[in-house]
N, C-alpha and C positions, 0 to 999 in steps of 0.2 A: 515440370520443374518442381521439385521439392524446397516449401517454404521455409525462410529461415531468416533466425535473428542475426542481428548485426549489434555488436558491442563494440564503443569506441573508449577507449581507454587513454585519456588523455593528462599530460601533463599540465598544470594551470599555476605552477610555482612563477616566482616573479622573474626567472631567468627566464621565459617562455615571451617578456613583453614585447621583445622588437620580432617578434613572429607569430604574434596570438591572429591580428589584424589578417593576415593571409590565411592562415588556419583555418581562422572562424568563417572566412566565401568559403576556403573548398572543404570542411566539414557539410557545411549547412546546405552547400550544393548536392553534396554524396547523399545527405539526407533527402532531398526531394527527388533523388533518382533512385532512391527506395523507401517512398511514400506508402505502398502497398506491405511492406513486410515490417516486424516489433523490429523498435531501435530501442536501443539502450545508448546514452553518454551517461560515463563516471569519467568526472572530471577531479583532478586532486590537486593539493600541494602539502600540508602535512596532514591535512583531513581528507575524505575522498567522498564528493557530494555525485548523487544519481538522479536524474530525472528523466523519468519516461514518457511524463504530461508532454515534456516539452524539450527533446534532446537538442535542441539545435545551441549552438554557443552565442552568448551577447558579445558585443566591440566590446563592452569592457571586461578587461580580464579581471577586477579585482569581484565581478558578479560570481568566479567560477575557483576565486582562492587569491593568489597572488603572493603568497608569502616560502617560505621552505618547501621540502621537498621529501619525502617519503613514500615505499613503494608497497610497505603492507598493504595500507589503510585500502588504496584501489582494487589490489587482489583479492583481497578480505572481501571487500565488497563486491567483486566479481563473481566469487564463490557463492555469495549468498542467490545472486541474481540468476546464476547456473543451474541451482537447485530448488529454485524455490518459484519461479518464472518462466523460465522457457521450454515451451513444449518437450517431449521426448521425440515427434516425430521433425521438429524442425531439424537441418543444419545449421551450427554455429558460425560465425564469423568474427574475427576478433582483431581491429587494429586500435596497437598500441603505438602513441606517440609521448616523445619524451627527448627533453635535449638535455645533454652530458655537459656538465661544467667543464668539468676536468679535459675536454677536447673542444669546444662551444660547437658541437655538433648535434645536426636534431635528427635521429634515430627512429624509423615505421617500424 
């Protein structure tokens, strides 16, 4: 099997609070059942923060943003982490989470 990173690309805006709490078990679970392979979380809400020490998400949402919502900053920063980190022989893996005001629907 061909190793590969996992980038999770998550929404951390303050419309995300009445579903951070479930998130954050089954993020953090996904993360221990690919313990073995680079993770990447960039978590956002109008900044887009990355860390690789330590991908896994806190209970509190306000540790990972909490305020508005913007979808440069995470791309932006995806971009850099695509080119500048993960191998060329790995596969990618990339899930984005994000809930829609305008429908209160939260979108993989």
């Amino acid at each position: 099997m061909r190793p590969f990173t996992l980038v999770g690309i998550i929404d951390a805006s303050g419309s995300m609070g009445k579903l951070w709490k479930q998130l954050v078990v089954q993020w953090n679970t996904l993360l221990q059942e690919n313990v073995h392979n680079q993770v990447y979380t960039i978590t956002f809400d109008t900044k887009a923060r990355c860390n690789q020490s330590d991908p896994s998400l806190k209970t509190l949402l306000n540790k990972h943003g909490g305020g508005g919502t913007t979808l440069d900053e995470p791309f932006l920063k995806f971009q850099e982490i695509w080119r500048e980190k993960i191998p060329p022989e790995h596969e990618l893996k990339v899930i984005f989470i994000y809930i829609c005001i305008a429908s209160d629907h939260l979108a993989i």
